[in-house]
C-alpha positions as CSV (number, residue, x, y, z in Angstrom):
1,X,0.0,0.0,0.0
2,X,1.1,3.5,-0.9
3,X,2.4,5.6,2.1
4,X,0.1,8.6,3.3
5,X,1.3,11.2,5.1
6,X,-0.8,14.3,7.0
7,X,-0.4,17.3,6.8
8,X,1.8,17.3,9.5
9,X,4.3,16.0,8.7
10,X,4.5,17.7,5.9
11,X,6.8,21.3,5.5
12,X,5.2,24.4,6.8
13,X,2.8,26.3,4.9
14,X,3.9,30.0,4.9
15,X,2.1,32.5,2.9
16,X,4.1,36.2,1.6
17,X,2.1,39.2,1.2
18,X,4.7,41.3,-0.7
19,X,3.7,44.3,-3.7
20,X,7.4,44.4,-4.9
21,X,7.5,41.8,-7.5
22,X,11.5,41.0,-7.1
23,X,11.1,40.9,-3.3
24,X,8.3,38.7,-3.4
25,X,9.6,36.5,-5.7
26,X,13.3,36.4,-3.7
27,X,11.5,35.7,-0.7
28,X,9.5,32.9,-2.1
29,X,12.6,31.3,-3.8
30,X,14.8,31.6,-0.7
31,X,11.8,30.0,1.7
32,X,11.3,27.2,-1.0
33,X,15.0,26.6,-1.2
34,X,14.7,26.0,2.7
35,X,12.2,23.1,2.3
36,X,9.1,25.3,3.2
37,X,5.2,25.1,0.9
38,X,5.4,29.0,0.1
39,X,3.0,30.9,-1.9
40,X,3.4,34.5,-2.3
41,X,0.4,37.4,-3.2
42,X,1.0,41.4,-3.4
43,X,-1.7,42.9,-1.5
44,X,-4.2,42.2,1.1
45,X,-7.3,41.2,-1.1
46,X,-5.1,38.3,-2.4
47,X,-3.8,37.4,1.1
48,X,-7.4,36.7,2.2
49,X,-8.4,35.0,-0.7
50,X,-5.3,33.0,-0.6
51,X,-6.5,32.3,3.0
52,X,-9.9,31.2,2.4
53,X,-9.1,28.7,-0.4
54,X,-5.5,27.2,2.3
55,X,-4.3,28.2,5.9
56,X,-0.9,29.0,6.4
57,X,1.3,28.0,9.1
58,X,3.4,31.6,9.2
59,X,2.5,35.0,7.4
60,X,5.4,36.9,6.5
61,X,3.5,40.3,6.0
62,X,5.4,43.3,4.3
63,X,4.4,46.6,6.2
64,X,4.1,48.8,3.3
65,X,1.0,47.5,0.9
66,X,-1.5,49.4,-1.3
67,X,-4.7,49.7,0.3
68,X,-5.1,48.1,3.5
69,X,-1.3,48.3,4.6
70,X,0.4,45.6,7.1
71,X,-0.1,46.8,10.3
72,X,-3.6,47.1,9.6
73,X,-3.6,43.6,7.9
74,X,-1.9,42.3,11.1
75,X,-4.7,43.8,13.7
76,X,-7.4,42.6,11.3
77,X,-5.6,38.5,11.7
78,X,-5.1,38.9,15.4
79,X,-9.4,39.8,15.3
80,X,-10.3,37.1,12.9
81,X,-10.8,39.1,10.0
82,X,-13.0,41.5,11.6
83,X,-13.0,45.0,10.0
84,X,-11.6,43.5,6.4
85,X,-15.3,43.3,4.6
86,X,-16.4,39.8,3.1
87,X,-12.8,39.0,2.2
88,X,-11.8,38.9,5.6
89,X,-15.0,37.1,6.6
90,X,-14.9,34.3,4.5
91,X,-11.2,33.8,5.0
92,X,-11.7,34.3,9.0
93,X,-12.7,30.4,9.1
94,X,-9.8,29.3,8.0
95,X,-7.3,31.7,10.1
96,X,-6.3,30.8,13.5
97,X,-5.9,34.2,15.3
98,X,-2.7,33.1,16.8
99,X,-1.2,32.3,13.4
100,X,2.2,33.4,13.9
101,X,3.3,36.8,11.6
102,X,6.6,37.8,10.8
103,X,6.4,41.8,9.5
104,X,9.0,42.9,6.9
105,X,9.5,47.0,6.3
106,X,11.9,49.1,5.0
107,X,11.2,51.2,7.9
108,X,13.1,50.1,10.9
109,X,12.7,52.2,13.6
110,X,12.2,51.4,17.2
111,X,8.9,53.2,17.5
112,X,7.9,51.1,13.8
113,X,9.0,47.5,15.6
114,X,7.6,48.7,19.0
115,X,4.0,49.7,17.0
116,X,3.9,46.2,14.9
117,X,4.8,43.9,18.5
118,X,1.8,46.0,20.1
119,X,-0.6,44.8,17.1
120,X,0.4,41.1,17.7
121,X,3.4,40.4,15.4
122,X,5.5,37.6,16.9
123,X,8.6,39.4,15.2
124,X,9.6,42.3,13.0
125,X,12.0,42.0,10.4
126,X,14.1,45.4,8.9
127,X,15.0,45.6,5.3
128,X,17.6,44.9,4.3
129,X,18.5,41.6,5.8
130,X,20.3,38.6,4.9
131,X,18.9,35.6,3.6
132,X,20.4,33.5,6.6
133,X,19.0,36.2,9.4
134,X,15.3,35.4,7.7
135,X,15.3,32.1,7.6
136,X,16.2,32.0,11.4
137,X,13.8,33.9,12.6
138,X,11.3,31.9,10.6
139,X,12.5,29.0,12.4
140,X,11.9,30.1,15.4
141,X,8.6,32.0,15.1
142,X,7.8,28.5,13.6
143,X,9.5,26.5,16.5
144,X,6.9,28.3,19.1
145,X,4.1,26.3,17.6
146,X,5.9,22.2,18.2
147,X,5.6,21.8,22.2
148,X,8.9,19.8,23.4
149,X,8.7,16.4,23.4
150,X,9.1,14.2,26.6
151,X,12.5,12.1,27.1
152,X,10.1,8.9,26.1
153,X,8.9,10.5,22.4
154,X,5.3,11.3,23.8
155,X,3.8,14.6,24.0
156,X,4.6,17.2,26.6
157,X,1.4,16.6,28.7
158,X,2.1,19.3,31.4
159,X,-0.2,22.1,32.8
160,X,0.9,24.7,34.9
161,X,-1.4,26.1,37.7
162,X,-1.1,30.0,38.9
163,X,-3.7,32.3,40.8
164,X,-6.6,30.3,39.2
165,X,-5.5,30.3,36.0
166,X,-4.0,27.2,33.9
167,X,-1.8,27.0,31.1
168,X,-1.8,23.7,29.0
169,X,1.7,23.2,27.2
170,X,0.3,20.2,24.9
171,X,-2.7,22.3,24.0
172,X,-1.3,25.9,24.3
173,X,-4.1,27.0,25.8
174,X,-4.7,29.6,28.7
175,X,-7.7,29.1,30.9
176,X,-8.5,31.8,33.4
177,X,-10.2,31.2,37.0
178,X,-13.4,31.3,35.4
179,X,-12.7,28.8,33.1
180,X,-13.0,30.8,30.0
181,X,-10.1,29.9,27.3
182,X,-8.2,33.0,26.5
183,X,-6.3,33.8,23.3
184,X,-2.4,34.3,23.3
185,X,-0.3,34.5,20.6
186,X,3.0,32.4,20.0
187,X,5.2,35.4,21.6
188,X,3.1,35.9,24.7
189,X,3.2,32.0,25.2
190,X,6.8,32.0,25.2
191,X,6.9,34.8,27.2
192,X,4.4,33.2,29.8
193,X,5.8,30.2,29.9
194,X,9.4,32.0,30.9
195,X,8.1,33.7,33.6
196,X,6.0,30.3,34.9
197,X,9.4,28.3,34.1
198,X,10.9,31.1,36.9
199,X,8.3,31.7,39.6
200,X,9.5,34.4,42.2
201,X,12.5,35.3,40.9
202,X,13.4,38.3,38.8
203,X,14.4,38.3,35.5
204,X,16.1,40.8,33.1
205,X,14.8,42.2,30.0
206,X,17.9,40.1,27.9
207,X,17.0,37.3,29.8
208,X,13.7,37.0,28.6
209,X,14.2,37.9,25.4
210,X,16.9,34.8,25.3
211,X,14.4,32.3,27.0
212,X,11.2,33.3,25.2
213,X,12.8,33.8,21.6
214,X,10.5,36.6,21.0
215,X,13.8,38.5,19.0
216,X,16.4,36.8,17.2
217,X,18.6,40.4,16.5
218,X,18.5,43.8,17.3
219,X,16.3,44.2,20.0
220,X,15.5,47.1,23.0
221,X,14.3,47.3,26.6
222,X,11.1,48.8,24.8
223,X,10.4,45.9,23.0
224,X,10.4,43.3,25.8
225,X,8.1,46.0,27.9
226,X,5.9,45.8,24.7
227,X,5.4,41.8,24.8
228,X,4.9,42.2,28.4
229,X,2.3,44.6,28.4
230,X,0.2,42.5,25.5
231,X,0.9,39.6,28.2
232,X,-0.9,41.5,31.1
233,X,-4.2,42.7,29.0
234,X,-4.3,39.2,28.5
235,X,-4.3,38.5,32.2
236,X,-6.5,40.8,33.6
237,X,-7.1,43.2,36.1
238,X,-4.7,41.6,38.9
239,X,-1.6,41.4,35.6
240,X,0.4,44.4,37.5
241,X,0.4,42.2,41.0
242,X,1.0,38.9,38.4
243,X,3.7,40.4,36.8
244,X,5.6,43.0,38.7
245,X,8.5,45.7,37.1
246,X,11.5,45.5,39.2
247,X,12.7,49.0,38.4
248,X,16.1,49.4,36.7
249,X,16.3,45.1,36.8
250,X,13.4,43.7,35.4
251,X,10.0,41.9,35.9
252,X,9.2,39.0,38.8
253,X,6.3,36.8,38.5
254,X,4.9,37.0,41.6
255,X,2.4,33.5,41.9
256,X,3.6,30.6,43.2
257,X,3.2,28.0,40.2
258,X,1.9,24.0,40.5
259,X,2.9,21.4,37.7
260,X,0.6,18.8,37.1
């Protein structure tokens, strides 16, 4: 009998929403040439369509796009297509919000990274950049979504306990005390999971950057105080007492946390 495979195990499906036609096409050739199920559109009507007909695994989302531009693109994925008209509808099925997006702009600026981490990008990449420095960051962005197996080969079955609120690793999914699942992308997971992974201790801005993979190269303070702020919305009200600045050093997570 024929071997089947699912999708799975198959490459990652990552989808390029590029208007330059030499970019587009150099970033779909070097992506291909890395093993990865690319397909590449030039403007936000195509991306949905392109949506609604396949998911992707990772958008790599250009900031600077006729008509609806990037950033907007990016807050309309992170709401499910709200906003985007019958396009974004119909393609809102097949998008899951936490989808991980990788923005690429000629505009590099702090205050331009800070803006496109606040909208829910899981990284931000500054033209021009080198074909290795891309594919790295794709890897990890893409790394975020495989939770790490068990010594034995089985899935990582833990879930980690805090203030009422659980976070299953296998599922990636944050419950809070009322039992109510709450969204998070792949760069507020790792970020959670860094502080759970170091309960009552403090930890510095580099630090967390290095544990929760959130920047692969030139990074600021501002950034990690932008990932952590997206984390606390996400908590709630009691987020400041959760998650606590330690002027000048860094942030403690406050909570006692049980592994089960």
């Amino acid at each position: 009998m024929p071997q089947t495979y699912s999708d799975a195990d198959l490459p990652a499906r990552i989808l390029v929403v590029e208007d330059d036609p030499g970019m587009r096409t150099l970033l779909v050739r070097v992506l291909q040439g890395d093993g990865y199920r690319v397909r590449g559109v030039q403007d936000g009507r195509e991306m949905w369509a392109a949506l609604a007909a396949s998911p992707a695994d990772l958008i790599v989302l250009d900031v600077m796009l006729p008509g609806s531009n990037g950033l907007d693109l990016c807050r309309s994925l992170r709401s499910g297509g709200m906003g985007m008209g019958s396009a974004g509808a119909e393609a809102a099925g097949q998008v899951d919000r936490q989808t991980p997006i990788i923005m690429v702009s000629a505009r590099g600026e702090e205050l331009d990274r800070v803006l496109g981490l606040e909208l829910g990008a899981d990284d931000y990449v500054a033209k021009p950049f080198g074909q290795k420095e891309l594919l790295a960051r794709v890897r990890a962005v893409l790394r975020r979504g495989v939770a790490p197996p068990s010594p034995g080969g089985t899935p990582r079955r833990e879930v980690l306990k805090f203030d009422g609120w659980t976070l299953d690793l296998r599922r990636r999914e944050l419950t809070d005390p009322s039992g109510a699942v709450v969204e998070i992308s792949g760069a507020e997971h790792d970020l959670l999971v860094s502080f759970l992974d170091n309960p009552q201790r403090v930890i510095g801005r580099d630090r967390l950057l290095e544990l929760s993979r959130t920047r692969l190269g030139d990074v600021s303070d501002r950034s990690v105080d932008v990932l952590v702020s997206r984390l606390r919305r996400k908590l709630g009200s009691e987020s400041e007492t959760l998650i606590r600045t330690v002027r000048g050093m860094g942030y403690i997570f406050t909570a006692p946390v049980e592994r089960h």
